[in-house]
N, C-alpha and C positions, 0 to 999 in steps of 0.2 A: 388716392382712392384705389386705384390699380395694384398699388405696392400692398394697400391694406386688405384687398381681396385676395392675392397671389400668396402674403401670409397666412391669411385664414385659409386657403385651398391646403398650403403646403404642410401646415398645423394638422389639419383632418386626416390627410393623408396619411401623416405619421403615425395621428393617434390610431387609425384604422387598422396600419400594420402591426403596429405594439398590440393592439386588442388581438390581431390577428394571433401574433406567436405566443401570446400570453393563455389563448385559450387550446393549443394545441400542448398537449402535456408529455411529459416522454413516455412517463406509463401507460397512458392510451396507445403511445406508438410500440410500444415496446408489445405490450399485448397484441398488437393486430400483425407485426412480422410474425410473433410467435416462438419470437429468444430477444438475449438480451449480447446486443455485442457489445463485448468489453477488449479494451487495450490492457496489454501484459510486456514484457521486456520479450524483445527477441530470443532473450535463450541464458539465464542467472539460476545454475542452479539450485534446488531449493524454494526458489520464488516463482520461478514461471518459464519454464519450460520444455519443448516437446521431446515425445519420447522416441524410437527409432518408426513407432507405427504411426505418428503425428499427434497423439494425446498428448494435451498439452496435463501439468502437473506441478505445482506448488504452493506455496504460501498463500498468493498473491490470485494464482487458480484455484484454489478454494473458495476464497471471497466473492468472487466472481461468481462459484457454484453455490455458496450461500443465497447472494440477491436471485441468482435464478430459485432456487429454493422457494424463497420467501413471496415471489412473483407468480409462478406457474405451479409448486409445491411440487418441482424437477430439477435436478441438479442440471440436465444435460440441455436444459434450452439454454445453452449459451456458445457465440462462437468465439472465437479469438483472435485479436489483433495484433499481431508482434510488432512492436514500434521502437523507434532508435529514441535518445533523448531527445534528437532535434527536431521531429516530428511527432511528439506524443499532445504537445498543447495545439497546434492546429488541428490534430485528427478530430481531439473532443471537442475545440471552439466550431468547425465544422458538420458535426453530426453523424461525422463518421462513425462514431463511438458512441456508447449510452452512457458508462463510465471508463475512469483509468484509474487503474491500479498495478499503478507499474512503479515499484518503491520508490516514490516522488515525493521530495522533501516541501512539507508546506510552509510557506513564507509567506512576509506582506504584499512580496510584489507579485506575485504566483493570484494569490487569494484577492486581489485586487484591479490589476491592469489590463492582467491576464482574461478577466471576465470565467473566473473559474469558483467552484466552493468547495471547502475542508471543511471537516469536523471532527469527522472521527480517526483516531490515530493507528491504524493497525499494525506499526513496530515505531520503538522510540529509539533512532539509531544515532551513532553520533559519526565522524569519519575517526578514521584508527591509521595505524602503519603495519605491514610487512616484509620482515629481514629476515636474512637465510642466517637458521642456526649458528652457522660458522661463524657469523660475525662476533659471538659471545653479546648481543644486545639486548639488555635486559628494559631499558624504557628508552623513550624517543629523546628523552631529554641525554642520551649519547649519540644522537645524530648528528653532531656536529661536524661540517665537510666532507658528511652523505651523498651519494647521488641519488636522486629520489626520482620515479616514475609517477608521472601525473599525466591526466588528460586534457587538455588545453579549452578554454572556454567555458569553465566549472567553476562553480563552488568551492569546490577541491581545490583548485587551483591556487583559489586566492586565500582559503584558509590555511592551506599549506603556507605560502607567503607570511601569514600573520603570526603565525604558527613558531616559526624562527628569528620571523623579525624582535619578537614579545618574549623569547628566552636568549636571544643577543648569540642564536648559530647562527653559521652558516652551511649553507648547501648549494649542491649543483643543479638544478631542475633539467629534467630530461623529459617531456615534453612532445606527447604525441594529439592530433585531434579524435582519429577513433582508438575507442574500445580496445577490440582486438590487436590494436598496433601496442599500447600500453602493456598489455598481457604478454606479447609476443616477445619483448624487449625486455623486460623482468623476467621472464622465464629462459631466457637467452644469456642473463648475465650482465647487460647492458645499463643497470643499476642496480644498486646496494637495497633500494627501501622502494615498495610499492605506498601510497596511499589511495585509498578511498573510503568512504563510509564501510563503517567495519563489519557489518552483515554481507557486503559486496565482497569482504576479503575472504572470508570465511568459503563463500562459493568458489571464489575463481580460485583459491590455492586448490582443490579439488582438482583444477583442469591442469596445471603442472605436473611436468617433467616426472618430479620428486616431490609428493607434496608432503612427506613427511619432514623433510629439512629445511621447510619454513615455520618460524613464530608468528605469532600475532601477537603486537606491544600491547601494554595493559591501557595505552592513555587513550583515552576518548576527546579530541581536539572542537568540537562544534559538535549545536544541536541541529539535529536532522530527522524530527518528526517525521514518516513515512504515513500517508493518508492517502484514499481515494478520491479522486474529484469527479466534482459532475462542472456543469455549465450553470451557470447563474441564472436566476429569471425561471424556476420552476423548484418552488418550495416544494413541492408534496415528493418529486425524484430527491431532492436532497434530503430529504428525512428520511424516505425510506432508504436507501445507500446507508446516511447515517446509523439507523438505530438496527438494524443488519447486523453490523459491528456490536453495535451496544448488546443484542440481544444476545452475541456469541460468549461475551463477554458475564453478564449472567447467567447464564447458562451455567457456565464452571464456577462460578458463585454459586449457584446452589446446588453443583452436584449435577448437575443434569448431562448424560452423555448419551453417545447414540447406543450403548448397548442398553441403557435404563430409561429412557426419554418414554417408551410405552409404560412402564410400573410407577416413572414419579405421575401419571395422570392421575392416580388411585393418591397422591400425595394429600394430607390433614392441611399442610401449608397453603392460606391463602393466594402467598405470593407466586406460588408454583404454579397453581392450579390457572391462576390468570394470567402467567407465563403463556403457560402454554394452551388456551384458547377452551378452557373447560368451565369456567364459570358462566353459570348464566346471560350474566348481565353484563359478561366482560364488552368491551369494543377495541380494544387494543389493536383488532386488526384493520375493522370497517372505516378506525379515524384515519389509517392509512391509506385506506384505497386496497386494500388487502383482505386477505379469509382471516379468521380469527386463530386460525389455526398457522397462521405463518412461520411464527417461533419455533413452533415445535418439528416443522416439516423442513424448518434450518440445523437444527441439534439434529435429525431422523437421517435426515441426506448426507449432511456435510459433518456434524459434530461440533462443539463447543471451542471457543477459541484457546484453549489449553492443547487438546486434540489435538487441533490443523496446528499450533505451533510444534508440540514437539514431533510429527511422523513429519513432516516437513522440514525443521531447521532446526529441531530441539535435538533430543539426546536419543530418540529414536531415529533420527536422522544420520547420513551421512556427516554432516556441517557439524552436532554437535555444539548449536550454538546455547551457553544459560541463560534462561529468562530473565536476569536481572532487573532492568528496569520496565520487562514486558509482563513480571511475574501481577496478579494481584494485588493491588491495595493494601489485603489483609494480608499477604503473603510476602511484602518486604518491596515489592515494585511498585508503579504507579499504576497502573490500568487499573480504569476504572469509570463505570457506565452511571448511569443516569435511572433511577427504578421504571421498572417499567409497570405505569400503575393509572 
């Protein structure tokens, strides 16, 4: 009887706690700080990071300035958390964070174990290789008895492995555990071939010596989905994080930028007009937990996911990287949202 009361005490108790975090919501917290802190990469240009006066600035800092958009209808209520890979999943399991969006590959184990959620994809990258001109290397499939720079304890790591094992080279792996040490070592001479996800190569040739006398090979070796995560166990942050994205993402499906976002309101199209929080009847935003007008105060502040990709990593960028598989649907790539309706 003892045993069976002690379980009934310890049952309640839990269920008490679960009621408890279940009813605290992040958007209620996130409104009563009065910003939204988000995790960014320490410093990947292009993606996320700070400029000599500490503004932080990129792809990845956009997004970020979109969900504050979309939350307070301010780009600037948000603060920034620079985080290394090895501390980005406990900062958000913690509550350090509201979200991350620190180019994070989403996976089963990630979206699962981790007690994390994905959905939305904001770049579809894959890992890539870089070799210095000289070598005459036109694809990776002549890298055979290469020395390759990798960073120990990665993904990379072991896709690199499968990589050569499954075209029957061979290679030297050269083999550092930080970041900077990998960069430092490739930029030294101390290997023939960098790999990483290939929007990662694109930035750091930027910070070399010489960055004109590296290529970047054409083959894309794994997929590496990049998405924001939240924490599990609060559907209403996860949706609005998700459709944030989604909504960037229609936006430039129909034309809607921040120089025109005020004249499409005047738009004949139903779908515009409920877009962006003008219809009567709309509730697009209230089913969120949001003003009706969130959409259009994410296109106003921050601009359309076309926009932030290329003044950030496109072709008005430094990086110059092609939208290929980030292009539209109807435009030859895969992105693609959900109507908002």
């Amino acid at each position: 009887m003892k045993n069976k009361l002690l379980s009934a005490a310890i049952g309640a108790a839990v269920f008490a706690l679960g009621t408890s975090a279940a009813s605290a919501t992040t958007l209620g917290d996130v409104k009563a700080k009065g910003f939204i802190q988000c995790g960014v990469n320490t410093g990947l240009a292009g993606f996320a990071a700070p400029d000599a006066s500490g503004n932080w600035a990129g792809f990845d800092v956009d997004f970020c300035k979109a969900v504050a958009s979309a939350v307070f209808g301010d780009p600037t209520k948000v603060k920034f958390t620079p985080l290394s890979a090895a501390n980005r999943f406990p900062a958000l399991q913690s509550g350090e964070i509201d979200v991350l969006a620190r180019n994070t590959t989403w996976s089963i184990n990630r979206d699962t174990a981790l007690g994390l959620n994905f959905r939305f994809v904001n770049y579809y990258d894959g890992q890539g290789f870089m070799v210095r001109k000289s070598l005459n290397v036109k694809s990776a499939l002549e890298l055979s008895g290469a020395s390759v720079c990798v960073q120990s304890g990665t993904t990379t790591e072991l896709n690199l492995a499968d990589y050569f094992k499954a075209n029957n080279l061979q290679y030297n792996p050269v083999v550092f555990e930080k970041l900077d040490e990998v960069n430092a070592a490739y930029d030294a001479g101390r290997c023939d071939v960098y790999t990483t996800d290939q929007s990662g190569l694109y930035s750091l040739r930027l910070t070399l010596k010489n960055p004109d006398e590296h290529a970047i090979l054409p083959e894309i070796i794994s997929k590496e989905p990049l998405a924001p995560a939240v924490r599990q166990g609060d559907d209403q942050w996860f949706d609005i994080v998700s459709w944030v994205g989604y909504a960037m993402i229609n936006a430039e499906e129909f034309g809607i930028t921040q120089a025109n976002v005020d004249d499409m309101k005047n738009s004949p199209n139903p779908d515009i007009k409920r877009f962006l929080g003008v219809e009567a009847d709309t509730k697009i935003g209230t089913d969120l937990g949001l003003t009706n007008d969130w959409a259009y105060n994410i296109v106003k502040n921050v601009g359309n996911y076309g926009e932030v990709f290329e003044r950030n990593i496109g072709q008005g960028s430094p990086l110059k990287i092609a939208r290929g598989l980030n292009a539209l649907w109807n435009k030859g790539g895969i992105q693609y949202a959900p109507p908002v309706r």
